[in-house]
Each structure stands twice: as C-alpha cells, then as structure tokens.
Residue, then its C-alpha position, 0 to 999 in steps of 0.5 A: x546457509x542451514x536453517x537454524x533448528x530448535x533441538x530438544x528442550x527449547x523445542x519442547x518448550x517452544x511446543x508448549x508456549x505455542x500450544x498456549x497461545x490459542x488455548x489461552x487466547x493470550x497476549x500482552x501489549x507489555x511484551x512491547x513495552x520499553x521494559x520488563x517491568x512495566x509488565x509487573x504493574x497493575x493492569x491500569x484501568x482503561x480510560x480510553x472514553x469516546x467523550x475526550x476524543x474530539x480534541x484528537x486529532x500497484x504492483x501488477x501481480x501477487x508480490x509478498x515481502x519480507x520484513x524484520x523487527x527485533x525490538x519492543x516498542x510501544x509505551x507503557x501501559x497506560x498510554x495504550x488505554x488513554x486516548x493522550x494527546x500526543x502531538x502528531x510531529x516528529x517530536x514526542x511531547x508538548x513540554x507540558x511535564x518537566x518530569x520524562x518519561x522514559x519510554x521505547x519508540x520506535x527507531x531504538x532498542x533502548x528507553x529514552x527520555x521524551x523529546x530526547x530521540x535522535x531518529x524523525x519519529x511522528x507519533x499519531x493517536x487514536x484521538x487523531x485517527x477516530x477524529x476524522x471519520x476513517x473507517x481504515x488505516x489506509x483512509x487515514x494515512x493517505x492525510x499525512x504528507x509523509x505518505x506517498x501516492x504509490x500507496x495501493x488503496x481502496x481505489x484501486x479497483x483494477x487488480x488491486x485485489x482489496x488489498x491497502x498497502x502504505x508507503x513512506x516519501x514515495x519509495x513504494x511500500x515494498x521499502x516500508x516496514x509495518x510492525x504491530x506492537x514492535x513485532x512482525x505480522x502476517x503479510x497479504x499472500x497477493x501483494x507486496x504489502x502489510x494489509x492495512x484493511x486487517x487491523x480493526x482502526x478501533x483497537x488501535x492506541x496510537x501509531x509510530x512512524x520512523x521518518x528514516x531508514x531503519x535496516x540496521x535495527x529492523x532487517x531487511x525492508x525498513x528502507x524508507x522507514x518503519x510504521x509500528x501499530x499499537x493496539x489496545x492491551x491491558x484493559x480492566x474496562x469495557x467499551x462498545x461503540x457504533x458508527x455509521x457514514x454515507x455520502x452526500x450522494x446517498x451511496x458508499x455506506x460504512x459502518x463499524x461496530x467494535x467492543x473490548x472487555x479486560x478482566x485482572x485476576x489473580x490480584x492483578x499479577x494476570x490479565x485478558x483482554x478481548x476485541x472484536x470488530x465489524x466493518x463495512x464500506x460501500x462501493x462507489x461507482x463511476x457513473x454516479x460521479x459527474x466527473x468521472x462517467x464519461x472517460x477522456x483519452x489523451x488530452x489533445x489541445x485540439x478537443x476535436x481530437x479527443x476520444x471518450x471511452x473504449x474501442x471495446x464495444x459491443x458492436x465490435x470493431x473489425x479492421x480489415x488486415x488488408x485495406x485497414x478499413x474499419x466495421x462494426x455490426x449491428x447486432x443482428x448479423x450485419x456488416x456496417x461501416x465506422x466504429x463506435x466507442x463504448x463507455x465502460x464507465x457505467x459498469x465500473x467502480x471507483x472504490x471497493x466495497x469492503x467487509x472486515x470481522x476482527x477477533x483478537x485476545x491477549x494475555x500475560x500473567x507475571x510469575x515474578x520479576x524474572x518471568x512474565x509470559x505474554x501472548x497474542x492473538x490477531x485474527x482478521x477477515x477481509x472480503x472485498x467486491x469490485x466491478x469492472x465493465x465486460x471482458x474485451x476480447x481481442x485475442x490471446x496474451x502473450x504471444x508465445x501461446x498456444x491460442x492465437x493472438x488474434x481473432x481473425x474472421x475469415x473473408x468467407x466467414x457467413x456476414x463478413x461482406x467486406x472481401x477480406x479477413x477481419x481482425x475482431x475486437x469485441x466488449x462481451x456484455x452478454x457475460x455480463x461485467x467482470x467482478x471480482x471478489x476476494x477472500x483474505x484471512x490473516x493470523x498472527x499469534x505471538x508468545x513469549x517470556x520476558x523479565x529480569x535477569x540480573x542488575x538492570x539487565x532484561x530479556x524478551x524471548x518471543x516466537x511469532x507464527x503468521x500466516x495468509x490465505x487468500x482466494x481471489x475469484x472473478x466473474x464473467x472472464x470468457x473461455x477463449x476456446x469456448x468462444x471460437x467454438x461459439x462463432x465456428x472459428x478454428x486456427x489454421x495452425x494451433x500453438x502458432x500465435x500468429x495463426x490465421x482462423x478458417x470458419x468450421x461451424x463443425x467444432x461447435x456442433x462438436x462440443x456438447x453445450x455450445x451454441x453456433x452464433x455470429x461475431x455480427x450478432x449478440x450471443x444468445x443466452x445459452x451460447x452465453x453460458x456455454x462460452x463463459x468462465x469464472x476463475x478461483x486463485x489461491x495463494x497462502x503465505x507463512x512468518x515464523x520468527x523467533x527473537x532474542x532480545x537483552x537490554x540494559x539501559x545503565x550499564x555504565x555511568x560515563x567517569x567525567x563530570x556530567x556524565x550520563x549512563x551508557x546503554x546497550x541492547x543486543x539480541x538475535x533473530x531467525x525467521x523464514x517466509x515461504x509462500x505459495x499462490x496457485x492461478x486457475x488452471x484457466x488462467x495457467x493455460x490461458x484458455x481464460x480470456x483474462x491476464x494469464x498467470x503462472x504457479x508462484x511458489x518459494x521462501x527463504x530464511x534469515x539469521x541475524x544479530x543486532x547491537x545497539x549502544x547509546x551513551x548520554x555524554x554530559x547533560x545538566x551542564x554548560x552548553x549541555x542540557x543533553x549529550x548523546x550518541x547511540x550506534x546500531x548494527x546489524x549482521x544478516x545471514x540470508x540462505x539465498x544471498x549470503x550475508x550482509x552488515x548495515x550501521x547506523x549513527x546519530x548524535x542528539x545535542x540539546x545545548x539547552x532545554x529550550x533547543x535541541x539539534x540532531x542528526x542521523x546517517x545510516x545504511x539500508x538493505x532490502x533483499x527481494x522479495x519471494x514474489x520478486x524472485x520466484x514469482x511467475x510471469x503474468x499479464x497486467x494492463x498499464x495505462x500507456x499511450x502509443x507513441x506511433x497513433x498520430x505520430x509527426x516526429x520525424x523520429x518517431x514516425x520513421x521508427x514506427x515504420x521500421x515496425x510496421x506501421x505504413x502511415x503513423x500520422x493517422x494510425x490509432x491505438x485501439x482500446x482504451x489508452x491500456x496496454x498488455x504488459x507482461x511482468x515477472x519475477x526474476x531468479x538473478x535479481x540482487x539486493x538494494x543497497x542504501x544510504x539515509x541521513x536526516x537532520x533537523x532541530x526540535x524548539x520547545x521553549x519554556x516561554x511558551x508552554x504548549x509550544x513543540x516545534x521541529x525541522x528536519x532535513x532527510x535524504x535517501x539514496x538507493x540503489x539497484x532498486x528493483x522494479x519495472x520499466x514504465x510501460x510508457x518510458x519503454x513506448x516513448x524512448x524506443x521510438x523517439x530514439x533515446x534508447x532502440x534497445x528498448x523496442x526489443x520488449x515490445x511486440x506489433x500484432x500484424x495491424x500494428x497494433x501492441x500485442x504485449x511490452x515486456x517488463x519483467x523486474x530487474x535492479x533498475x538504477x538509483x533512485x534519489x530523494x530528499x525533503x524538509x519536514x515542518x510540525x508545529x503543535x502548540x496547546x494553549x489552556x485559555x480557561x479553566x475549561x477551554x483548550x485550543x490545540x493547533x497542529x500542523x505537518x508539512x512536508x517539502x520535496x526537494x528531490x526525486x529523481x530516478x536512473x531508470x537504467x544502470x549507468x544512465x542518465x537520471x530523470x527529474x520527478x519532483x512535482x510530476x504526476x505520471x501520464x498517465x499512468x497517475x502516482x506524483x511527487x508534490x513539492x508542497x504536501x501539509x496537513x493540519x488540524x484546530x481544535x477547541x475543547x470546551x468542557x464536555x463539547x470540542x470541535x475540530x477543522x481538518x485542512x489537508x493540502x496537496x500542491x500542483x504537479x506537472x505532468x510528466x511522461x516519465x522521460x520529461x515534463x509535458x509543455x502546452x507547445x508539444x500539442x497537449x490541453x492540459x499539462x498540470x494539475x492544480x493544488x487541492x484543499x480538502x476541509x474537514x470538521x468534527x464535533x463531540x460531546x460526552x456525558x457520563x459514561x456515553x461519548x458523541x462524535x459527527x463530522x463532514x468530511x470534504x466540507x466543500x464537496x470538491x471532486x478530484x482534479x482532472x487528470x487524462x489517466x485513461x480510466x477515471x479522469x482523475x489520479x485516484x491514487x494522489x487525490x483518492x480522498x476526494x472520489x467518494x465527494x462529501x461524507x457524513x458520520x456519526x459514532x457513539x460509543x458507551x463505557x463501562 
C-alpha cells in the first residue's frame, strides 16, 4: 500500500501550521470540544480553586504500540476549568438539571444529551484524582476496579524501566487506547504502553473511560476500551499549588509544585494558557518493610522446606559436574563444603524513585465562524532510578553464544580441592548493586483549523507530531570476558557454548587493567573496576497523524410524529509509526553479564475512513422519553496487512425519564505492534518454579530424567525461583481479531433528586491474541505430560539446571472475559451549607478464561492470582468514597476493596492437598481520608492514605513476598500529605 502524500499547497500550509506551533506555543482544548462553536465563546474564567475540591472525589523488552482516534471529545469549556462534581460512574450526571447538555464523550463523534449515551462511559474529575493524594495517574487508576492488575507500575522495579502503563478488565495495556484530548499522543519508545508518569496529574480537568471495545471509531488498539485525558485549556486565571507527602516510616518523599497562567486578547476572540509542572516521588526499599526484607521461595507445607533468598551469593556456589556435591568459599581463596543463600532483599527497591519537569502551552484565535486555529503543545521529562541486589553471574545467555553458558573451574584450578570441575554461581557484590536509571523525553504538538462550514455542518482538520527519546542506563553489569580474564579462566572451545574452561592466568596478564584473582576470594578493588561494565541504550519513537473530521448533529428531522434529529460525522485518518531502540554494543555482543539485547528498528503506516450515523427515533412520547440508535464503521488500509472493517451497534431507550435500557455490540482489531513484529530477541528473568527440584510425580519425575536430571526428588533449582527466558518479536504474527457487547440500564429518578444509578453487563472475546507462553505454563505442561511439545523451548545446562525457556510472541488462543458493573452516586443537600455525596463502583468478574494454544483446551482464571508469577482476576473489585462538605470545610473517606484469589499455576488452581502452605490470598480494605478548607483565594487539602497501615498480603512471588502489581497500593504502608494552593 503507498503511503499518502501531501502535494502542494496543503503541504505549504501544512509547513506553515507547523511552524506556528512551537512559535506560538499554541493550543486549544476547544479543538476537542463537541463542536466548532464552542470555540467562539469567551475564554471562561478559570474557577478551578483548590477550595472546593475535598468534595471530590510487564512486558519483558521495549514493545511500542500503535493507537488511532479521530474524533474530539472533551466538554465544553467550562467544565475543563471548574472542578464539577461529576459522578465517577458509567453515567453522566446526577440529574441535578432538567436542562441537557449537549456534549461529546468519548465513545462517539457526535454531541449528545447527559445521561443519553448508549456506550458504559465512567467520567473522573480532577476533584476525585487530587482527593486522594497521587502524585501520578498511574497511582490513581490502580483504585478503580475496572483497571487491571497487569497495569506496569511504579513497583515494577525489574525492568520496568519507570515506565506506568494502564489496562482495562485485564486485557493488557497493549488493548487500550489513551488519547489526550480526543487525539493521539506520543508513545514511550520502551514499552507497549502510553506513559502515565508524562502528564502532570495537576493540569488534568477530568478523565473519560469508554468501558467498551472501541476500534470502530478509534483504530486499532481500542480493544478493551478507550481512556481519554483532558487537560486544563482556556484559562483567563492563574493558580500555584505545592504539595508535599511522605510515609508513616519516614521514607519515599513526594512533592509536587505546578502553576498555570491564561491570558484573553484581541476582545477574547484569542487566548494562551500556560502550565508547567514539577515532581518528584521517593523510592522504598525492601529491607525497610518488615514484610518483604527476608524473601520466601515457594511455599511448602512443610516450613522446614522453604528456602529464603538466593543461591546467588557472595561466597559462590560451586557444584561438582561429576559428583554434584556442592561448595563455597570463604573469601579468601578457600574451598568449604555447603552453600549459603544470600538476601538480595537489603539491596533492592520496592517502588522507583520518580522526577517529572512538565511544560505545556496552548493556544487558538477565532477568525470567524468558519476558522478558528488551535494548537498545542505537551513537553514532558521523565527520569527514573531503582536498585536491584548485585549482577549473579552464571554464564552466558542464550545458549547460541559465543561465550560459554557456564562458568566452569577446572579441577586443576589454583584452590579447587574438590578433584573435579566446578560449575560457578556467583552474587558480584564488589561491583557494587545493579542500578538503573532512565531518561524519557516525550513531545506532543497538535495544530489545527476548525469552524463551520455550511447549515450545521462543521469540520476539524488536525495534524499531530509525537515523539520519545528514551536512554535507559545500568550500573555495575560485569563484562564477562573481563571476568574470565580477572579469575585466568579461558574456554576450551570459543563460540562453543558448552565449551569447558582451562585456567590460563596468561589471558589476564595479557590484558592491560586486569587484576589476577580467585573465584575462592573477593575481588580486590582494582580488579573490581577492570572487570566491570555499565551499559547505555537508546531508543526513540515517532507519531505523525493527520485527521479529517465533519460532522453534523441535525442533518435530518426523522418524517413521523416524535421524531427526533439524525446525526452523522465522517472523516478520514492517515498516520505512521516508526520506531527505533538500539542496546549497548555490550549488551548486543553479550560481552555484558545482563539480559542480552538485539537493534529493534521498524514502522508502518495506516489510511482509514470512519462514519458515524445516530438517529433519535421517537422521544417525548408514550413508553418514549427517548429513542435512539447510532451505527459506527470503520475502513483500515494498513501497508503491512492489508485492509480490514470493524462496526459497531448500540440502541439507548429510555421508556421514561426515570429509566433508561442500553446495549452495545461491536467488533475489535489490533494489528501488532512495531516492537511485537520487528523487535529483536531479548532475555528477561520470569518468576517460575522448576517442575523437576523435588519432583515425586511419577510423570514428571520420569520426564525430568529423559532430560537429565539423575534423581528429581532431591534435585533443586538454583537461584532465586527466576528463570532465564528468552522473548521476541515475531514477522509472521497476525492481527487480533474481537468482538465486545455490553448491556446495562441507568435509574435516575425524580423522586429521589441526586440519585444516579447503573448496571451493565460487558463481555469480550479476542481472538488470536498475541503474546508469550507462561514461563511457568511451559515448565509444568511439558513435564506433567499435558503437552511434550512444549519442552522443545526449553534448554538444561549439563547439571540439569534451566539454562533459557524459549517464549518468543506468537498469536496464542482466545481469551474470554465478562463481568457486571455496579456505580451508585447519590448527592443529598441536607442544609443550606451541607452536602453529603456517596459514590460507589463495583465491578463483578464472571469470566476470564484463556485458550493458550489454538485449538486448545481453555483455562479458567477467575479469581486466580498467577504463581508466582503475580497479576490476578479478583471476582469482587469495589471502590467508594463519602463526602461532607460543610461550607468552606469538607471531609472525604476513601474504601478501595479487593477480594480474595486463589493461586493458580496457570494450568489450574493450586489445593493444600498437593503439598502447598498456602494456597489463597485474602480480600483486602485499603481506608483512605481527606480533609479541606478554603478561605478566599488559598485552598487547604491533607489526608492519610491507608489509614490502617495494612502491609500487602502475603504471596510466594519469589521476589517481594507480595504481588506488587494487585496490591501495589499497599507497599510504601501508611502515607501523609498536604497541598496548598493559591488563585488569582
């Protein structure tokens, strides 16, 4: 397919518009909003005051995604700059004005009236965000029950790189859409994902989140739903706020300080706005928490048989390859029996520490009715730091070379009094603990022209330019071939991974810098600095997107009685993605002793035309309050795939004002991503137990000897329950294909003013999902005989310990999912200065279930927690909040519950029978409270977060002694916070 070119004078005047965006600093949250001549209004004054707002409420390598949004969608005006209190539920107001509003919300091109839309949209403020304490969106979204666990958070701390991504009903956030004001944005060049940590959590009015599948209106991407940012715009006021927080234990500072200015001119007919953000968040460490310092592995029901740390150590651990009996040293050259396990706890991180600089402008200036022009800009600096314990040294991974997979000390090797070839395992903590710290700088610029064209028909012509650098560095990595020369160590056979090793101090003194040591003794600090290595990588991504949209919302007057209007937007799309990440040469060549890493480079562009029809076929009539029906379509031209067409359908029918009934259905499509496609194979460390260490199955334990492993029942995995996995993109992937429907009713009844209500019932199904084998689904079902096929991916060095599991992307089964939503808001005026406000959200999974393998049988995950490799699928998820505004004074309490899970191996649910301690994890109440006070112009907001200082459940994930991904909101414990904040 040819890329679409811009020829002459629209490529002029697409020159110039870009040339005025950063000149200009221009943008307008009007080129979002539901219609072209909202843009022609005065800039309102801002009113978003501090003062009223306590009544508010892991992919394992660089992957980048591709996402697609035609359409505006964000309010007018003036709820962008007032702090409202709109109800965080699926439906749009709280029938506190018999007037409707007509507005654009996320899910559909055309304007609608509140409380009228057909699609399962949760609306948050900014009132709900700031409320309670999160210093980012990712913080914030992981209290909503709709947000799943295999979110990448700021917990994840083992190459998560910084990086917060969100995901919808636990689809994985490469099937969500983000858009920031109804228009695409610059992706994070590391990962699959929309960085959270990039928009300042200040400057954001409120957030919109299509509960439902959205390709037909959006592209490719919107598969489990669509979350649509929008930030502040318009202002004519200015506002600085400081806030500041730090745990009950002393640590994990944070602290935020934001300001925005807006400026009318030219009698209002143009405005600029201006924001700017700072933050930072505090690490935590593991050794600082009680519950996570000391590192269970497995959870045996036998205590005696549960090991605490790794088999990484300091002393080393030396297995003989012929007798299997097992050394250490002591340090200072010697050879003793037994090993030690080491506690790599003391050195790591629980969460990353975190500093964001935000700068953003925007501007538009109305001509006239027929051409306001817009633009925006969005520049954001993210750094991130973590810790891990000191680089384990085993070998080299993966096993094609050219250094040897093991480190083998020959029997003749200066200390080795044990007669016989020792294979080496050894925790380097003369380098010192690993760090890593990241770099991300993120742009987004938006221009463009909207108006009126003719008789109710409008247009909004955009052009969007994004783009991500990213440097990811780590500290203290190790250069293998360093090493060997350090300890006179040379293979036998070089580019023979199973090569053996001769001791040749000759290579060392050979080697200007290297130090001659003992694998017996410590390193000395010279041989230290000779044999170490930091490594730098870089990647950097790119978004052009240009996009047509036309709409009319009363094109028509339906010819019967009642009738209502007929409305229909159309437009077009084109947009490319291309992205590039580049690995140290180090970690290329794998001379680093890290995850080895290939060049990823790739793109790919899309045409696409959309349509969106909506008639409203009887309303104010018998049994018809309201009557409509809306179609969406979508035409996609991709130049890797060919085309494809995804519909939707939804009727809304409200027999009465009291009562509403609506339903959707729709298909979904996401092609792979650039990473996914093109993206070179790496190494990753999955938390996995190994089915042969104290095998008794007969199965098994006859499978582990056919691969090599003499006597399975008192075999033990090395390490730290991590296995090395090798994963990858994949040129012969096809597209996810999927299907979506929802339905639910909405109460709002005029008995009870305040009261707004809902239930929807919501079901996915995708198929030919693309994504990764469990480490620990390939371990148990090629060994317990489900599946041999499997144990072709995975490789035994000659002690039979796992050298690497092989789980490159490929298009798995189909994954099922379906569940209820519950939101209850109800605002009651109880005096003339005193408001209570109760809100609730709830969410009840019904299904998850999973066909790993085409054609295969389908495993059951609701309410499971993966062992141990964490992320669940609790059946019961709530989240609700109570506030009291009384005059200037307001309170707010804060109850987000997760419900129990089972633990589930990924091939079933784990019993107490089959030998195990503990085999659920129990249902957790995190309490939250907020207080504020305004006077004048200043504004006051405190709270406790986690009230009861609860610690995370206990979990055997290897790592942490908790899911750090399910119960993240509980690592850093009890958290204190305070804002001001002063208008004017």
């Amino acid at each position: 397919m040819k890329t679409v070119k811009i020829r002459g004078r629209a490529r002029l005047f697409l020159g110039a518009v870009i040339f005025l965006s950063p000149a200009a600093t221009m943008t307008s949250g009007h080129a979002q909003t539901a219609s072209a001549s909202t843009h022609h209004r005065k800039a309102v004054k801002s009113t978003t005051r501090h003062k009223t707002t306590v009544t508010k409420g892991t992919t394992s390598g660089p992957i980048a995604g591709a996402q697609t949004a035609p359409v505006a969608t964000t309010m007018p005006s003036r709820s962008q700059t007032t702090l409202r209190d709109v109800s965080a539920s699926n439906s749009l107001s709280l029938g506190m004005s018999g007037k409707a509003e007509e507005v654009v919300v996320v899910g559909s091109a055309l304007s609608t009236a509140n409380n009228t839309s057909a699609n399962p949209v949760q609306i948050v403020t900014a009132k709900q965000i700031q409320q309670t304490g999160a210093t980012t969106l990712s913080d914030f979204f992981q209290r909503l029950p709709s947000v799943g666990s295999s979110s990448q958070q700021n917990t994840d701390t083992n190459g998560g790189g910084g990086v917060s991504c969100t995901d919808l009903r636990n689809l994985g956030t490469n099937r969500v859409l983000v858009l920031i004001d109804g228009k695409r944005a610059a992706l994070n060049s590391s990962s699959n994902c929309f960085d959270m940590n990039s928009i300042p959590v200040q400057q954001v009015a409120s957030v919109e989140i299509l509960k439902d599948g959205g390709s037909e209106l959006y592209g490719a991407d919107a598969v489990s739903g669509v979350i649509n940012i929008k930030l502040r715009h318009d202002l004519d006021t200015g506002n600085i706020t400081v806030r500041g927080g730090i745990t009950g234990h002393g640590d994990a500072p944070q602290g935020i300080i934001s300001g925005f200015k807006g400026w009318n001119f030219d009698h209002s007919k143009g405005n600029i706005s201006l924001f700017g953000q700072y933050m930072t968040q505090g690490g935590v460490r593991q050794r600082n928490r009680s519950w996570s310092r000391n590192v269970q592995i497995g959870d045996d029901a036998d205590p005696s048989n549960n090991r605490f740390g790794s088999s990484y150590s300091p002393y080393g651990s030396f297995y003989g390859l012929d007798s299997g009996a097992a050394y250490r040293s002591d340090n200072q050259g010697n050879l003793v029996a037994g090993t030690k396990r080491f506690n790599f706890a003391h050195d790591s991180f629980l969460t990353n520490q975190l500093q964001d600089s935000s700068l953003s402008g925007d501007a538009h200036y109305d001509f006239n009715d027929h051409f306001t022009l817009y633009s925006n800009v969005l520049y954001s600096h993210n750094t991130s730091m973590t810790q891990m314990a000191a680089e384990p040294v085993a070998g080299a991974v993966p096993q094609n070379g050219p250094y040897p997979t093991a480190i083998t000390i020959p029997a003749d090797y200066p200390g080795n009094t044990a007669g016989e070839d020792l294979q080496m395992l050894r925790r380097m903590t003369e380098w010192g603990p690993r760090e890593t710290q990241t770099a991300s700088d993120t742009l987004t610029a938006k221009v463009g022209a909207q108006g009126r064209i003719y008789a109710g028909w409008k247009y909004d012509l955009s052009y969007t330019y994004g783009a991500n650098m990213y440097k990811y560095q780590q500290s203290n990595m190790g250069s293998y071939p360093a090493l060997l020369n350090t300890y006179g160590l040379q293979p036998t056979a070089f580019g023979d991974p199973n090569s053996g090793m001769i001791y040749n101090p000759s290579v060392c003194n050979a080697a200007a810098g290297c130090v001659l040591s003992s694998p017996f003794a410590s390193l000395s600090p010279a041989a230290a600095r000779y044999s170490n290595l930091n490594t730098t990588s870089n990647g950097h991504s790119q978004l052009r997107d240009l996009n047509l949209r036309i709409h009319n919302d009363h094109v028509a007057t339906m010819p019967w009685a009642h009738g209502g209007d007929l409305g229909i937007a159309l437009g077009m799309e084109h947009r490319g993605e291309q992205l590039t990440y580049v690995p140290d040469p180090a970690l290329q060549s794998g001379v680093a002793l890290t995850n080895p890493q290939g060049v990823t480079s790739g793109g790919f562009n899309v045409t696409e035309g959309y349509l969106e029809g909506k008639a409203t076929l009887l309303r104010d009539t018998f049994l018809a309050k309201d009557l409509n029906i809306d179609a969406q379509g979508r035409y996609s031209s991709y130049n890797t795939f060919g085309s494809v067409e995804n519909w939707k359908a939804s009727i809304n029918w409200a027999p009465t004002r009291d009562i509403r009934f609506r339903g959707t259905i729709g298909t979904s499509f996401r092609q792979p991503s650039v990473y996914e496609l093109f993206g070179a194979q790496s190494l990753g460390y999955a938390t996995a137990l190994d089915p042969c260490a104290g095998a008794s199955s007969p199965t098994i334990v006859a499978n582990c000897m056919k691969a090599g492993i003499a006597n399975p029942g008192s075999f033990q995995q090395q390490g730290s329950g991590q296995v090395a996995t090798v994963s990858g993109g994949n040129a012969k992937l096809q597209p996810e294909a999927g299907r979506t429907y929802t339905f639910g009713t909405v109460l709002t009844p005029r008995w009870i003013p305040g009261l707004s209500t809902s239930v929807e019932f919501w079901h996915y199904n995708v198929s030919s999902s693309v994504g990764t084998l469990a480490t620990n689904y390939i371990l148990n079902n090629c060994y317990n005989g489900t599946n041999p096929g499997l144990c072709s991916l995975v490789n035994r060095s000659a002690n039979g310990q796992i050298s690497q599991v092989s789980a490159v992307l490929q298009n798995l089964g189909t994954t099922n999912t379906s569940g209820i939503d519950w939101d209850f808001d109800y605002r009651i005026r109880l005096t003339r200065i005193d408001t209570l406000t109760i809100s609730n959200s709830l969410q009840n999974l019904v299904n998850y279930s999973q066909q790993l393998v085409p054609g295969g049988q389908y495993y059951h995950y609701t309410n499971a927690i993966y062992y141990p490799g964490g992320t669940s699928n609790p059946r019961w998820r709530d989240y609700a909040t109570v506030s009291w505004q009384h005059g200037p004074f307001s309170i707010t309490y804060m109850a987000n519950y997760t419900g129990g899970v089972h633990w589930n191996d990924s091939s079933s649910f784990m019993q107490l029978s089959d030998g195990y301690g503990r085999v659920k994890t129990p249902a957790m109440v995190q309490q939250d409270i907020a207080l504020g006070y305004h006077v004048e112009s200043w504004n006051f907001t405190g709270g406790v977060n986690n009230i009861a200082n609860k610690n995370p459940p206990f979990f055997a994930d290897g790592g942490t002694n908790t899911d750090t991904s399910t119960y993240s909101s509980f690592v850093p414990g009890r958290n204190f916070w305070l804002q001001i904040s002063k208008d004017f």
